[in-house]
C-alpha positions in Angstrom: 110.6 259.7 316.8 112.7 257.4 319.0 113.2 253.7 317.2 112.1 252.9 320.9 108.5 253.4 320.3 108.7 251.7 316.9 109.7 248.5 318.7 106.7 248.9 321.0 104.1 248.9 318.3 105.6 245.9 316.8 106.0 243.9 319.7 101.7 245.4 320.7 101.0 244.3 317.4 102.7 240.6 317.4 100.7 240.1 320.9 97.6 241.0 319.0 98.1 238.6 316.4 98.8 236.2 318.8 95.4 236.8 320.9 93.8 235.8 317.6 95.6 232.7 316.7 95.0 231.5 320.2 91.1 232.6 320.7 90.8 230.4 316.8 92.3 227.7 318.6 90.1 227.8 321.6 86.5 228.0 319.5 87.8 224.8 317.1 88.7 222.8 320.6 85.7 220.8 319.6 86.2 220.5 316.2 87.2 217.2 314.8 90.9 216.6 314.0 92.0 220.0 314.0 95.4 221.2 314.3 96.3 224.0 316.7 98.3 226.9 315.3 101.1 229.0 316.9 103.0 232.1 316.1 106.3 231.7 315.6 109.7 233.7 315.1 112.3 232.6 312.1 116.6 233.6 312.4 116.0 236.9 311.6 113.1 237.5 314.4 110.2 238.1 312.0 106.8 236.2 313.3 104.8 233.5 311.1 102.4 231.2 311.6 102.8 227.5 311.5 100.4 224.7 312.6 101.5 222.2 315.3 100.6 218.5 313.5 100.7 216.7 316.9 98.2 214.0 317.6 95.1 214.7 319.0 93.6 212.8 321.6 91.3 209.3 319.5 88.1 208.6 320.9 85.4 205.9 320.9 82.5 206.6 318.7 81.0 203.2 317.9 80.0 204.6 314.4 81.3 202.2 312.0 82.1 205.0 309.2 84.5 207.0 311.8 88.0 206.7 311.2 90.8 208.0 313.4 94.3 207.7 312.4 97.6 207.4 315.0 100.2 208.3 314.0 101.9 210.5 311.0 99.3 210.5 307.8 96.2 212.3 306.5 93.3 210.8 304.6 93.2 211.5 300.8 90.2 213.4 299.7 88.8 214.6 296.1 87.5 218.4 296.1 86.2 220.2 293.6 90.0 222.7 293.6 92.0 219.1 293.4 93.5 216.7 296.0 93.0 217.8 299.9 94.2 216.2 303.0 92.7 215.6 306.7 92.9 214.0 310.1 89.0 214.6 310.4 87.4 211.1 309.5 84.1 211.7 310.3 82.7 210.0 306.9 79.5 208.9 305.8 77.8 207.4 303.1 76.1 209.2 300.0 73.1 208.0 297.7 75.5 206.3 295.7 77.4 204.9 298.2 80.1 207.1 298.1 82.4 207.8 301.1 82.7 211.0 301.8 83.4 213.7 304.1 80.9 215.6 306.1 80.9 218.2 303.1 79.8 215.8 300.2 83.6 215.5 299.0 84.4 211.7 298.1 87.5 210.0 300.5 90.0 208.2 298.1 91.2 205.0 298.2 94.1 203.2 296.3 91.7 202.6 293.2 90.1 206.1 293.7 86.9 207.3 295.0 85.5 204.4 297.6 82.5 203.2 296.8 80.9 200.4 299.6 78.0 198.1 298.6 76.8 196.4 302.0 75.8 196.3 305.2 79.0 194.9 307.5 81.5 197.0 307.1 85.1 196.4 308.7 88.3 198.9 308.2 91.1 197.0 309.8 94.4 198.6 310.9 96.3 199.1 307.5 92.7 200.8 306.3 91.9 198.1 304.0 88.0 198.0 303.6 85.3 195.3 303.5 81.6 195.3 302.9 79.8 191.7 303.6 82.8 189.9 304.2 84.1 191.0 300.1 87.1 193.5 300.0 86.5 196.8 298.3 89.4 199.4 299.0 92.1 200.5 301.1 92.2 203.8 302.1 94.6 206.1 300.8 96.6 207.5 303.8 99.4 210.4 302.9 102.8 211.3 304.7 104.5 213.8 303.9 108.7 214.5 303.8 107.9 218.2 304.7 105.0 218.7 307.2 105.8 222.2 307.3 104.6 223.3 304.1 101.1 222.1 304.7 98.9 224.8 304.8 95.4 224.9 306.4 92.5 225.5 303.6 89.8 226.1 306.1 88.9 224.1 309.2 89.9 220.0 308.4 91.8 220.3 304.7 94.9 221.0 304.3 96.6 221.7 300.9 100.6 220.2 300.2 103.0 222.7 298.7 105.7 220.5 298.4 106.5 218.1 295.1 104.2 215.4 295.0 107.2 212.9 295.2 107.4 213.8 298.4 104.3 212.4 299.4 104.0 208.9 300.6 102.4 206.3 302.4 103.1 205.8 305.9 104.3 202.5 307.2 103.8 202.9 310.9 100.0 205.1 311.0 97.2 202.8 312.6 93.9 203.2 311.4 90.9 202.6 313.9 87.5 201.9 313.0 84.6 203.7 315.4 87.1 206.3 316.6 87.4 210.3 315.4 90.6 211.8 316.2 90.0 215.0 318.6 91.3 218.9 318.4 95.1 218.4 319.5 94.4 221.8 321.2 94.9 221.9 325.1 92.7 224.6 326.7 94.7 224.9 329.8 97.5 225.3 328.0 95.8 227.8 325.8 94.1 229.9 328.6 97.6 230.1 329.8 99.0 231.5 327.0 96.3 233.8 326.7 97.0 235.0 330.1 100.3 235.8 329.0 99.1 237.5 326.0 97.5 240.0 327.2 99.9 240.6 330.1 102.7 241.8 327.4 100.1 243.4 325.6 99.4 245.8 328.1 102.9 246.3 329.0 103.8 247.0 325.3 100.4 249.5 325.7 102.0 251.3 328.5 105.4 251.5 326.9 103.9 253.9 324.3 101.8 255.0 326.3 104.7 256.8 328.3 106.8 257.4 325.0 103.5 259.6 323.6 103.3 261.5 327.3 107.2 261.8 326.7 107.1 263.5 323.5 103.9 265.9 324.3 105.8 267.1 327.0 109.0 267.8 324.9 106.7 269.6 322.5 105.3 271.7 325.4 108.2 272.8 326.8 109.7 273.5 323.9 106.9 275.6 322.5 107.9 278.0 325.6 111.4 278.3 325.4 111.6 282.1 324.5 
């Protein structure tokens, strides 16, 4: 069979994984701090997927327990399968006082889990926490010397692959009080690149389209030659 069509069914196959990463992208553009993904070529032309870490847009909540981040970091948090990291800080308070995230896992600090006794409570800019005026924490923000090998473990946490010396904390990362930090995930843009999606798709659809029409009348004819 030509190579030709083999190119065809690679390229139909690429736009189809690409239809998926973007339609993903479009149902989380809601969700809280996530993190778009694209697909991707390397030197030698074969596809992957990477996530794009840009900022999101931060916006006013009023809720004292929200916590936005601008700039490079991720919050610290304690799961059940080890250390995880996220730009959703949409936190609350257990019966124990515990921070934690929206799925019961404690948010670390720089003495550990962060446990707040009070009513006031104030996270200024470098994270550090107060309850009633008396200081209990500072948040434990993460920056990492090789973003890329961060890899998404479902919707906010993301896991580091890299050596744990590599991890940091970040001098220049804000940290704002009554904000959440939104889906960096542009549905124009999106739609757009869906558009062109499914364009190449069809093309690629046609392409072996005419390469099967091609070779069934090859066979034909040849089947007649006497």
């Amino acid at each position: 069979m030509d190579a030709g069509i083999y190119q065809a069914i690679r390229g139909s196959l690429i736009q189809g994984r690409r239809f998926d990463i973007i339609t993903n992208n479009l149902a989380n553009v809601g969700t809280t701090g996530f993190k778009k993904d694209v697909l991707t070529f390397d030197q030698a032309l074969q596809e992957y997927e990477r996530t794009d870490l840009r900022q999101g847009n931060v916006r006013l909540t009023g809720n004292s327990l929200d916590i936005a981040l601008e700039g490079d970091g991720f919050f610290k948090i304690k799961t059940p399968d080890g250390i995880r990291y996220t730009r959703n800080g949409n936190f609350c308070l257990n019966a124990n006082g515990l921070l934690v995230t929206q799925n019961g896992d404690p948010v670390l600090g720089e003495n550990g889990p962060i446990v707040i006794e009070g009513d006031d409570i104030a996270i200024d800019t470098h994270g550090r926490i107060t309850a009633d005026e008396t200081v209990v924490d500072t948040l434990s923000v993460a920056k990492f010397a090789q973003p890329e090998r961060l890899q998404k473990e479902g919707l906010w946490y993301c896991i580091y692959n890299g050596d744990e010396k590599e991890i940091v904390r970040p001098e220049d990362v804000l940290v704002k009080q009554g904000y959440l930090e939104e889906s960096n995930v542009m549905v124009v843009e999106e739609m757009s690149r869906m558009i062109e999606t499914l364009r190449t798709y069809e093309s690629y659809q046609k392409v072996i389209q005419i390469f099967d029409e091609t070779s069934h009348k090859a066979i034909n004819e040849v089947g007649r030659v006497q």
